[in-house]
N, C-alpha and C positions, 0 to 999 in steps of 0.2 A: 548677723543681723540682716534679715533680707527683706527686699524691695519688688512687692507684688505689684506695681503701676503707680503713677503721677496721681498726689493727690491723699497720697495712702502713708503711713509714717511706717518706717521702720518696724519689722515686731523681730522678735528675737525665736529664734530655731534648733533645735538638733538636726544635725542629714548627719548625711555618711561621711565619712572623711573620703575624699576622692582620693581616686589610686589616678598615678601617672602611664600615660599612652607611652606610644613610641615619641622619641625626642622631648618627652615633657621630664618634670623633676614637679615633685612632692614638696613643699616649702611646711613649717612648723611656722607661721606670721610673729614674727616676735615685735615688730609693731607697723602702724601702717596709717599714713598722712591723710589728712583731711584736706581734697580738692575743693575749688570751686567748679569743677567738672563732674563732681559728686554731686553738687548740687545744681547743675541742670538736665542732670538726670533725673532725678529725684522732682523737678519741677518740669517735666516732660518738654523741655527747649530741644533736649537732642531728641529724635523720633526712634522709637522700636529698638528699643533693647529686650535684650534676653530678658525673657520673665520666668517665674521670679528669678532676683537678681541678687549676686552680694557686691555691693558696692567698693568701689576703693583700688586704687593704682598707684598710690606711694609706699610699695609693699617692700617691706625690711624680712627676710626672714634665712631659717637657716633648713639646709635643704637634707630632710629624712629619707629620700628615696627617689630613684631615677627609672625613667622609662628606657625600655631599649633602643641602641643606638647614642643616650645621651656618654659624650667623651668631654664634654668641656668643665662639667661642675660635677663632683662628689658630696656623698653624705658626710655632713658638717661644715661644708663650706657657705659662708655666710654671705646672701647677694639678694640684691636688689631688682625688683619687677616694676617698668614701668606702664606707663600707656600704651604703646605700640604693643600689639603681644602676637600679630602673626601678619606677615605678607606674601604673597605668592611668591615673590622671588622672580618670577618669569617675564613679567611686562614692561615695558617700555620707561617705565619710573623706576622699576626696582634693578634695572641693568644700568641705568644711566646713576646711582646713590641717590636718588629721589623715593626712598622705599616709602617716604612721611605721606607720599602722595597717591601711594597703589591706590586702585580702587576698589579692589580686594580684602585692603586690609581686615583687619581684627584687631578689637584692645580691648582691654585688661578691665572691671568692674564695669561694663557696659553691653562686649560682646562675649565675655568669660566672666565666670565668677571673677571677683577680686580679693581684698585682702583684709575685710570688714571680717572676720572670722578667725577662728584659730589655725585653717589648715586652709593652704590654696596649692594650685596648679599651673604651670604657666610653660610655655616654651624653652625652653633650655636656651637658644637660641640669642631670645630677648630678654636673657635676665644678665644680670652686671655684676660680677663678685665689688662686693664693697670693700674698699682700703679700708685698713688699719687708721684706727682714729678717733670718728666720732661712734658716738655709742648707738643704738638699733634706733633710738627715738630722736634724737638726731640728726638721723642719716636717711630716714623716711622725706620730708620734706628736699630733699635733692632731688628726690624720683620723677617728679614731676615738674612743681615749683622752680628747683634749680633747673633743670635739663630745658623746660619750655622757653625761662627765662634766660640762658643760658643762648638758645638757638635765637632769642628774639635780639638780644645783645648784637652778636655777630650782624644780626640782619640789617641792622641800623647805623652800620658801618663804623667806622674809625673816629667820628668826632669828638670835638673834645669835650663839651655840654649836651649834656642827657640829661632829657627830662623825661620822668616816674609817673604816668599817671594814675591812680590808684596804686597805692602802699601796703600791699598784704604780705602773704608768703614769695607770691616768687620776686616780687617788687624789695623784700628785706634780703635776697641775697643777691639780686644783680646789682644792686649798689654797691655791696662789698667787691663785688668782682670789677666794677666799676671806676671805685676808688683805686685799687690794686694796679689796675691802668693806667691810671694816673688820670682819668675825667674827672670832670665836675658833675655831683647831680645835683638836680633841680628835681623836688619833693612836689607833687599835685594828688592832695586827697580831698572829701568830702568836706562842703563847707562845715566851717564850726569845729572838724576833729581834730582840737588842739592836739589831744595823747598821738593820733599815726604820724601827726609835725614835727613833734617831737621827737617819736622813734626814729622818724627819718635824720634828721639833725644828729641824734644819739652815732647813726650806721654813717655818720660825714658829711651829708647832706649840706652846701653852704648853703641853701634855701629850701623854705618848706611854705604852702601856701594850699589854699582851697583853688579846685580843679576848675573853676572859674577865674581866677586872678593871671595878670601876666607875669610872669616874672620880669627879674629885674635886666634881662637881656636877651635879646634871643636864644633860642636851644640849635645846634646843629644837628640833632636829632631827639624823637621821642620814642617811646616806649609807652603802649597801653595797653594795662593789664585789666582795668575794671572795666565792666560787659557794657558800656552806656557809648549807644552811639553821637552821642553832639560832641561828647568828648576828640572827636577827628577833626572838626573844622577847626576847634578851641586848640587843638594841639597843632594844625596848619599854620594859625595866626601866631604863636607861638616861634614858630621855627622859621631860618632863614631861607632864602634861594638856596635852592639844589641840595635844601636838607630832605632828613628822613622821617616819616613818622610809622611806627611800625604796628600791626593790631595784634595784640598776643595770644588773644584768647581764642578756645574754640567757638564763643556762642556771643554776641554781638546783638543789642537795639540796634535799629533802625538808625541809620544816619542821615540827619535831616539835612535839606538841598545846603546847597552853599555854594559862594559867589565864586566865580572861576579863579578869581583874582589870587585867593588865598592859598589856590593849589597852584597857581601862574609860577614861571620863573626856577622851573626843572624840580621844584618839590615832588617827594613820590609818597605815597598811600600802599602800605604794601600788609599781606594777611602774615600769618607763622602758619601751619599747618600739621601738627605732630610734632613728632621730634623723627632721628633716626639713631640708628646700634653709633654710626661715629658721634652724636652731639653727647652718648651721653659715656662714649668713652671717653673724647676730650676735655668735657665738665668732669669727669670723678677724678682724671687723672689734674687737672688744675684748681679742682677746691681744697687741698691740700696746701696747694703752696700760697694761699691768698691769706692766713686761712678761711674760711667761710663757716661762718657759725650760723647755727640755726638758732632763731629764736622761737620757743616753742613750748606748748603747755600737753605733757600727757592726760588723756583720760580713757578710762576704763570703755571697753567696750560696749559695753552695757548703754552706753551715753553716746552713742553717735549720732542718734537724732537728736540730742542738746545740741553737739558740736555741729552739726548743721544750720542748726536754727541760728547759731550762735555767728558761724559765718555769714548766713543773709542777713544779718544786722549788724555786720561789720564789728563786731564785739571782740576782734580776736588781734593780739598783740604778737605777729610773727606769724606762727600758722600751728593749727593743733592736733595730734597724733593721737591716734586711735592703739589701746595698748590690750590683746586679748588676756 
């Protein structure tokens, strides 16, 4: 399914099945998650991607053939391609384990084809053999969702009350991981959407409410996954002294002014930025033992611009997998 510019839907294609370079590997997609990074491409928020484009970075697949020099993965072995999909390796971020920050970087359904397709390509490098377990449709939604939320988690330190705001894909598995820890979360979706309240409550949530409500005590940290910037001051007034409020996403509104007061008092405001190769070994080797289930609705390929449309209207219960 490829993506000739903002503005323009989805059409569907034959190309050629790409052969792998040096250090690349051949993947056969056996299924592949539906971002909301997907869709700010697709809605021109991120600037100047490759055109045309195949969309998608929560790529499941099992690998047909290796480029030379690859030693780490063989044909048949089954691994996961996330966002990150190349860094210089040489710069001052990527010596220090800051690779999320090169300014070189490369990723996956933006700067390289992705995984919206039957056959992709990807760095040997940045791809992750997936454990034993969940099944290919599954285990798609970890790629991203899990790994981003995953590294937003850590970022928002050790407290015991986490607050969720906006409830999708990666919002449904850091809670599991969450709960595993033994925190408490505190559920913040769209006014009105009883069903995402519910799901959160379903994943343990002792509270679930519209992203305008207080909860019923402060949060010692927050977590925001939905792209709406007033949501920062709302999550400030929310949280205690010397809490954390953390921004997960790549693509952010505007956050409108607000009184110092509410950042007063050692609060911090802090971005996520990618993920790296450790976030997402630490997450595949720990959603095992939580365990972390995906909730998630396959659909055919064919249908990815449904499943788009379907994300920006919040229509979606977990998060939903692209199956060629």
């Amino acid at each position: 399914m490829l993506f000739d510019g903002p503005s323009r839907p989805l059409r569907a294609a034959d190309i050629p099945i790409p052969e792998p370079g040096p250090g690349q590997v051949l993947l056969r997609v056996l299924a592949c998650g539906v971002c909301r990074t997907d869709l700010h491409v697709l809605d021109g928020d991120l600037p100047e991607p490759k055109l045309p484009l195949v969309l998608g970075h929560e790529i499941v697949g099992q690998v047909v053939a290796t480029g030379a020099g690859v030693t780490s993965l063989s044909a048949g072995t089954r691994a996961g391609v996330p966002w990150l999909g190349w860094t210089c390796g040489g710069c001052s971020y990527c010596a220090a384990g800051k690779e999320n920050l090169c300014d070189a970087a490369r990723f996956t359904g933006y700067h390289f084809d992705g995984g919206y397709a039957e056959y992709a390509v990807a760095d040997a490098r940045y791809c992750f053999p997936i454990p034993d377990g969940p099944g290919d449709v599954e285990a798609a939604p970890l790629l991203c969702a899990g790994l981003i939320g995953y590294r937003a988690l850590v970022m928002a330190g050790e407290g015991e009350r986490l607050g969720i705001y906006g409830f999708g894909a990666a919002a449904h598995i850091v809670a599991q991981v969450a709960r595993f820890q033994g925190r408490q979360v505190f559920a913040f979706t769209r006014p009105g959407d009883g069903r995402a309240q519910q799901f959160a409550r379903d994943l343990g949530a002792i509270w679930a409410g519209a992203s305008d409500a207080a909860p019923p005590e402060l949060l010692d940290a927050a977590i925001i996954f939905a792209p709406a910037g007033p949501l920062v001051p709302a999550a400030l007034r929310a949280t205690v002294k010397g809490g954390v409020v953390v921004c997960a996403g790549i693509h952010m509104s505007d956050i409108p002014a607000f009184p110092y007061q509410i950042l007063w008092g050692e609060r911090t405001v802090r971005s996520v930025a990618n993920l790296t190769r450790r976030d997402g070994e630490e997450f595949l080797a720990l959603a095992p033992r939580v365990p972390v289930h995906t909730e998630m609705e396959p659909l055919p390929l064919a249908r990815a611009g449904e499943a788009l449309d379907r994300l920006r209207a919040g229509d979606v219960r977990g998060a939903l997998v692209l199956v060629p």
